[in-house]
C-alpha positions in Angstrom: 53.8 -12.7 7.3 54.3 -11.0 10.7 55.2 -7.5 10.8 58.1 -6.3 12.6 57.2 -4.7 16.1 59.3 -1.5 15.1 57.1 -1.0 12.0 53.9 -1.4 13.8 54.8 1.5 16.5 56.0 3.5 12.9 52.1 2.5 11.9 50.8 3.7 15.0 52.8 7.2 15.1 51.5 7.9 11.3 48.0 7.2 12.7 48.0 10.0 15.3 50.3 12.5 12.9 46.8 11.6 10.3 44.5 12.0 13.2 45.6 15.4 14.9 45.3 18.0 11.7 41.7 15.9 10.7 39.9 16.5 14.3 41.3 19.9 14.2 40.0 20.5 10.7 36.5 19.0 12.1 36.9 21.7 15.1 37.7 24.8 13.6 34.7 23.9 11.3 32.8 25.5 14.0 35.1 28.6 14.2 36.0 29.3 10.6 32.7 30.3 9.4 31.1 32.4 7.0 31.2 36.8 7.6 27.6 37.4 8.2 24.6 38.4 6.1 23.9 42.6 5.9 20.7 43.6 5.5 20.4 46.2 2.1 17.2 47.9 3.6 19.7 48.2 7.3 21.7 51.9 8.2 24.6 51.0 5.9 28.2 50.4 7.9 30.9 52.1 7.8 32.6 53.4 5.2 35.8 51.4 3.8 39.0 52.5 2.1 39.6 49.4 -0.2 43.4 49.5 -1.1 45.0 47.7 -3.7 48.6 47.8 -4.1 49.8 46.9 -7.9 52.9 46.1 -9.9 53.1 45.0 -13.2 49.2 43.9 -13.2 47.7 45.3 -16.6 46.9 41.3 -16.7 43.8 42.0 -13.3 44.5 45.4 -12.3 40.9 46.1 -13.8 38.7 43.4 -13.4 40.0 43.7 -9.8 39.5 47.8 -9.8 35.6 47.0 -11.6 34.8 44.7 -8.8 35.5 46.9 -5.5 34.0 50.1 -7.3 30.4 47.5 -7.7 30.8 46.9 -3.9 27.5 47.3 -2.0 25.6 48.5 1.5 28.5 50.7 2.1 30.4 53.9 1.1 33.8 52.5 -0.2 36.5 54.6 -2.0 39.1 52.4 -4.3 42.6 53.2 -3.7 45.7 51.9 -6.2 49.4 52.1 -5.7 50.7 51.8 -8.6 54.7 50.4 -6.6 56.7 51.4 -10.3 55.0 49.3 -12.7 56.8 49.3 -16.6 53.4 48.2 -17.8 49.7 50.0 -18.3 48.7 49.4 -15.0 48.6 53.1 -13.7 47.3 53.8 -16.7 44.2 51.4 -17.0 43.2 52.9 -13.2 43.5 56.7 -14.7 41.2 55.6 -17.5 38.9 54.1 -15.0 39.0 57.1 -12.3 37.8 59.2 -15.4 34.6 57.8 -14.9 34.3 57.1 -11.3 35.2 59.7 -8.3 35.4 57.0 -5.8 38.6 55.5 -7.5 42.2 57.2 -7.2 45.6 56.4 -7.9 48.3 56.7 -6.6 52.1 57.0 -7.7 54.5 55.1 -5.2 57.8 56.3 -4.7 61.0 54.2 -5.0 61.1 51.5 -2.4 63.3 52.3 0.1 66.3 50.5 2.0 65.2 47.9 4.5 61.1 48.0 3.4 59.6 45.2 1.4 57.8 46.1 -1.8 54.0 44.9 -0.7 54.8 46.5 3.0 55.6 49.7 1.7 52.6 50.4 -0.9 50.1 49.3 1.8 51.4 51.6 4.4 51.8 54.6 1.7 47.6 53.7 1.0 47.1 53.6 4.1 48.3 57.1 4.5 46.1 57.9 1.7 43.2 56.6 2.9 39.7 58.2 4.2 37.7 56.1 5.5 37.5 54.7 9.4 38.1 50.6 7.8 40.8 49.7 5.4 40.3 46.7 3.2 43.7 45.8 1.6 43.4 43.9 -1.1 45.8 42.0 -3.7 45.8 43.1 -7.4 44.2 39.9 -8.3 41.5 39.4 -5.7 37.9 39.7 -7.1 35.5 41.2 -4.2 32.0 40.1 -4.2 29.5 43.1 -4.1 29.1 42.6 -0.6 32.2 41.7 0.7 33.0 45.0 2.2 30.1 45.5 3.8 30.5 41.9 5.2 33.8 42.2 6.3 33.1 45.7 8.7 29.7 43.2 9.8 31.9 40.1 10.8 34.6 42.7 12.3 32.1 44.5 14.6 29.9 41.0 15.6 33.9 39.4 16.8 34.8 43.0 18.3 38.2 41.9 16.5 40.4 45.4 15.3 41.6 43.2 12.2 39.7 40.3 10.1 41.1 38.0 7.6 39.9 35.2 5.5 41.0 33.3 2.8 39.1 34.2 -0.8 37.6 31.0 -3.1 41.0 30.1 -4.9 40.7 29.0 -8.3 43.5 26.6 -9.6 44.5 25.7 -13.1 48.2 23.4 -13.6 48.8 20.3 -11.5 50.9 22.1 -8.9 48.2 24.7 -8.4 46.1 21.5 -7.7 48.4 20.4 -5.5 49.7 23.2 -3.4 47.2 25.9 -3.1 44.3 23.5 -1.4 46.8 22.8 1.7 46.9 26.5 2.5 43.6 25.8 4.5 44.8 22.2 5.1 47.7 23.8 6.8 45.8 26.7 8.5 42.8 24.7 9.7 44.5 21.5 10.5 47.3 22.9 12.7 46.3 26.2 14.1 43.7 26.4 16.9 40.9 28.2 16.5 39.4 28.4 19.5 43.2 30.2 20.8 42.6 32.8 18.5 38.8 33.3 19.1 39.4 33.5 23.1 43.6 34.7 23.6 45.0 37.7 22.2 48.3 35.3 22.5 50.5 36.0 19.0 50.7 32.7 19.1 47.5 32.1 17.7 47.8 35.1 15.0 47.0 34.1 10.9 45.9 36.0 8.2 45.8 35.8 4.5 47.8 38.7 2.7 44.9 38.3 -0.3 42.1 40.0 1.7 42.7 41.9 5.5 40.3 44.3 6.7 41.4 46.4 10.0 39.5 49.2 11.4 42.0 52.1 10.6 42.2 53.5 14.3 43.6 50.1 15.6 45.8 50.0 12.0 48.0 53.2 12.8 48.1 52.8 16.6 49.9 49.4 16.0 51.9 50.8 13.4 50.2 49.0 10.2 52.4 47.8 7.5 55.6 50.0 9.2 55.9 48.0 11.5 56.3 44.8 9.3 58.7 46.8 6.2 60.9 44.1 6.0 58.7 41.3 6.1 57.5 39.1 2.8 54.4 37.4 5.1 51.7 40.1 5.5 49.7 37.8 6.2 51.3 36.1 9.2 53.2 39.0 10.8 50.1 41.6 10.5 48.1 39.6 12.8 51.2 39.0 15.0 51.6 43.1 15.2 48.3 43.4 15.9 48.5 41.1 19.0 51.7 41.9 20.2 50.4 45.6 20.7 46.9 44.0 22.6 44.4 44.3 19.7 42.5 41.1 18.6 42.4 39.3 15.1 40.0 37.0 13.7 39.5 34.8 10.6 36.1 34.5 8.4 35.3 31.9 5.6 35.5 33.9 2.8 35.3 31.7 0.1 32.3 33.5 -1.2 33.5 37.0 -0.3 35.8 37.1 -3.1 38.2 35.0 -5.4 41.9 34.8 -6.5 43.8 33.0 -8.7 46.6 33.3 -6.9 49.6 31.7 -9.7 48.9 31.1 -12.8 52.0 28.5 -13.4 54.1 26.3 -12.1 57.3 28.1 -11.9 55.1 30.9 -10.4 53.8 28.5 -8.1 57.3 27.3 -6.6 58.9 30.4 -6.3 55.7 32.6 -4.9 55.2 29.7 -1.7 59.0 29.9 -1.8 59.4 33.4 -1.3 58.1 34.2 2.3 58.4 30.7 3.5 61.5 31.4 5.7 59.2 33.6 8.0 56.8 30.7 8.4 57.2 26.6 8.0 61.2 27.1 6.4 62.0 28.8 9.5 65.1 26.8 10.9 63.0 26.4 13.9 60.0 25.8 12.7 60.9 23.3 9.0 62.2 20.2 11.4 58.6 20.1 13.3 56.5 20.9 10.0 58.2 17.7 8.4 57.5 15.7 11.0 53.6 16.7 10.8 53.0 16.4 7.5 55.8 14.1 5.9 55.2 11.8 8.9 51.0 12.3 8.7 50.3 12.7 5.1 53.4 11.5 3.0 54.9 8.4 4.9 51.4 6.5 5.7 50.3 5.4 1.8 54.7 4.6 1.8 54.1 2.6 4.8 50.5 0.5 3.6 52.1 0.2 -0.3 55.4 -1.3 1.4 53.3 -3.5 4.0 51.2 -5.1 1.2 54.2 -5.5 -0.9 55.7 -7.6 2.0 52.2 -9.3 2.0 51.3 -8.6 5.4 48.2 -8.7 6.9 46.1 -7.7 10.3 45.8 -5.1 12.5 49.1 -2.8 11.1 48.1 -2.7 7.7 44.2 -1.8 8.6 46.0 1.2 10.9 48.3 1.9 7.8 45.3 2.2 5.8 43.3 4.5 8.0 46.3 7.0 8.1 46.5 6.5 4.7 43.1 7.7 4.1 42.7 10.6 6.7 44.0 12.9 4.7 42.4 12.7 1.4 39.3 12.3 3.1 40.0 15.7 5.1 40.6 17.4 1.8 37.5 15.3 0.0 35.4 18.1 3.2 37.2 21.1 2.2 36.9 20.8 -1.4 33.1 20.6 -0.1 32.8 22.9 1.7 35.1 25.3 0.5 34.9 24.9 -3.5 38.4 23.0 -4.1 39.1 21.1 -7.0 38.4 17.7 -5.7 40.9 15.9 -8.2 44.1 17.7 -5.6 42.2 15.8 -2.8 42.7 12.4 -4.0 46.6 13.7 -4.7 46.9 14.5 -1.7 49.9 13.1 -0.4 52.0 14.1 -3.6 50.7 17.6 -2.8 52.1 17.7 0.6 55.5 16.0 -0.3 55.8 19.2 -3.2 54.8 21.6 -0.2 57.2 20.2 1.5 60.1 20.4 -0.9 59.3 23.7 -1.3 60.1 24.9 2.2 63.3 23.5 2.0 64.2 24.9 -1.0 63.5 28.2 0.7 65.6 27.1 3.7 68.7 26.1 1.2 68.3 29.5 -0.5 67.9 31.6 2.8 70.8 30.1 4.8 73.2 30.7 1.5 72.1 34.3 1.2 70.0 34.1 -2.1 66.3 34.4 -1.0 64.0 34.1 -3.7 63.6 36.9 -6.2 59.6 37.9 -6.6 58.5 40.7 -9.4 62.1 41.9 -10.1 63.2 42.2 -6.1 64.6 40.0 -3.4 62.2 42.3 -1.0 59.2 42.1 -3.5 
């Protein structure tokens, strides 16, 4: 049967939506590598304030607290704001600073009008802090031993004032196999990494919230976490700050600098993508372009080659069909590689995306009506 002309230009435009984000992902391979080795017998770095803010996590707040305290090759003291918790979180860290100097706590005020929960404990540790680097890390991020020291090595070798990197993620429900793999889909396929190493352009700014080391000179001449109070998307608008005032950000691999399981359900899944997503791909100006990419590259193709072979066609559209169809799954098939993913989320791939996408307009719907999603008990969580 011959295919419609119209449907073979669709074929061709979900070709090159496929091919863009998987000869990205094969470039920024070359960028997004690992924070370098540190020699234990070298003059050990400098010393790092690792701060952890904490709400309501009795569930990590120690395994999290154990892990920084073992770090190694550097002088690190272990911070926790304790942002109002009604569980034994504050009191888990007490127990624990009883047998270790290096770990304090401390009691965060009530948040104030206009500041977002997570903004306001980091800049309060901040405050606190001692040390010329400031590690900020999330309440259920496990560092390696030798993250920190890592970290400060990858920050000086770039001669970046902030580094970032996204921690092994560890999944458990379907959606968590479905959604949290495409956060380095997302960030490797579509961002440049070359822009970031070479511009100081906040165009080119990304983070992850999970794991952000800046050297605490460059931190509190920017402004730090101030000058983001209202935001929910640390780990976008940091970087941004940080550029906008002429310092330089990076990114590291650092999938074996620490790990996060980052929800631990679905509902929990939904509504923590959900709640900062209006700063990023929900944006009204930005959700229009992101469907395009990813509904037109990952979601539309294997619609496209089932319908084609339905209609019993044959030849050149449904081979391109098939090659869209497959870029995607095979990108993912590398990261789970190279990046310990569960490789069961590659091969779903496209019903992955089509939930990520749902997701962001959810958000949309529930930012342009004035209800943005509730996170730990506060709209500005």
């Amino acid at each position: 049967m011959s295919v419609p002309s119209a449907v073979a230009v669709l074929a061709v435009i979900t070709l090159v939506l496929a091919v863009i984000p998987a000869l990205m992902v094969m470039i920024n391979a070359f960028f997004y590598r690992r924070a370098p080795r540190v020699d234990p017998k070298g003059k050990a770095a400098d010393g790092v304030s690792i701060l952890i803010p904490a709400r309501n996590e009795s569930k990590t707040i120690a395994a999290t607290v154990r892990a920084a305290l073992a770090s190694e090759h550097i002088a690190v003291e272990v911070v926790v704001g304790d942002d109002q918790s009604t569980d034994d979180t504050a009191s888990q860290v007490v127990s624990l600073a009883e047998a270790d100097p290096r770990l304090r706590l401390v009691r965060l005020p009530s948040l104030p009008e206009g500041w977002c929960g997570k903004q306001h404990a980091c800049a309060r540790l901040a405050e606190a802090a001692r040390h010329p680097h400031l590690l900020f890390v999330d309440a259920d991020v496990r560092l390696a031993p030798d993250a920190a020291a890592r970290l400060v090595a990858a920050r000086k070798a770039s001669n970046a004032d902030l580094v970032s990197g996204l921690p092994g993620q560890q999944v458990g429900t379907w959606l968590e196999r479905w959604i949290i793999p495409l956060v380095p889909f997302v960030l490797l396929g579509y961002l440049p990494f070359p822009g970031m190493r070479w511009s100081r352009s906040p165009a080119f700014a990304a983070g992850c919230g999970q794991l952000m080391l800046a050297r605490t000179e460059a931190y509190r001449a920017v402004g730090g976490h101030s000058a983001i109070r209202a935001s929910r998307h640390d780990g976008l608008t940091l970087p941004r700050q940080f550029r906008r005032q002429g310092c330089t950000t990076t990114m590291v691999d650092a999938t074996d600098l620490a790990s996060c399981r980052m929800y631990e359900d679905t509902q929990s899944v939904w509504l923590g993508f959900a709640k900062n997503a209006d700063e990023g791909m929900a944006s009204p100006r930005a959700i229009g372009v992101w469907t395009l990419l990813l509904g037109g590259g990952q979601v539309l193709p294997p619609l496209l080659l089932i319908g084609l072979l339905a209609m019993g066609a044959a030849g050149s559209t449904v081979v391109i069909a098939a090659i869209a169809t497959a870029l995607g799954p095979a990108i993912r098939l590398f990261q789970a590689w190279r990046y310990r993913l569960p490789w069961r989320g590659a091969l779903e791939h496209p019903f992955g995306v089509a939930a990520l996408l749902g997701i962001q307009w959810y958000a949309l719907r529930r930012a342009a009506t004035g209800h943005r999603v509730a996170w730990k008990g506060r709209v500005s969580a």
